[in-house]
Residue, then its C-alpha position, 0 to 999 in steps of 0.5 A: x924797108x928801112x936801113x934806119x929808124x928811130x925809137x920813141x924816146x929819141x923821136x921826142x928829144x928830136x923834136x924839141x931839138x927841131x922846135x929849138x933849132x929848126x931844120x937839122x940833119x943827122x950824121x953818122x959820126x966815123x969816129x972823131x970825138x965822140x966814137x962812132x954816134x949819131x950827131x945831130x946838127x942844125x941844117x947847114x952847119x954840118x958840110x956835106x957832100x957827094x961822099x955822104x949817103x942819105x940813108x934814109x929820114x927820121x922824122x922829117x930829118x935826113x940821116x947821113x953817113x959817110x960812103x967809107x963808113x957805109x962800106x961797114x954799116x951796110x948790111x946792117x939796120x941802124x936804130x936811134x936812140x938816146x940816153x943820158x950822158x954827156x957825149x964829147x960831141x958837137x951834136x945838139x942834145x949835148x948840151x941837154x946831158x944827152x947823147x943819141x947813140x945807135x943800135x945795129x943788128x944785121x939784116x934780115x935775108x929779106x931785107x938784104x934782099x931788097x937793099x941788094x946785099 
């Protein structure tokens, strides 16, 4: 089970970004500049710390949220994607026209189950 995951679309801008940047991390935004999206970030640029929840990985990149937004996010299934636009963001794609935004469904019972919610 995954509380996270991402389409093909947004897999494939992913790795151009990681062949461009090399290592990246994903953060969750809480709502500064660009709503609340999905930034992408170059390992280490993005500080971390013990309030940040490794929700899961994608690709080879870690996803983070912060522990106050997981609060209301966490019964919920997040899904990457991407479209086109310019978010007010820092997050890498930008400068490509390029935005990650996120799909969120509640999860399934069998999935609250297991994530124990």
């Amino acid at each position: 089970m995954e509380r996270v995951t991402i389409t093909e679309k947004a897999t494939k801008i992913l790795a151009l970004l990681k062949e461009k940047h090399g290592e990246l991390i994903f953060h969750q935004s809480g709502g500064c500049c660009d709503g609340s999206a999905p930034m992408v970030f170059e390992k280490g640029d993005m500080y971390l710390d013990e309030s940040d929840i490794l929700l899961g990985t994608l690709n080879g990149v870690n996803f983070y949220m912060n522990q106050d937004q997981f609060e209301y996010w966490k019964h919920t299934h997040l899904t990457v994607d991407i479209t086109e636009g310019r978010g007010a963001s820092f997050s890498l794609e930008i400068p490509l026209g390029l935005r990650f935004f996120i799909h969120s469904r509640l999860f399934t019972k069998e999935e609250a189950s297991f994530f124990g919610n």
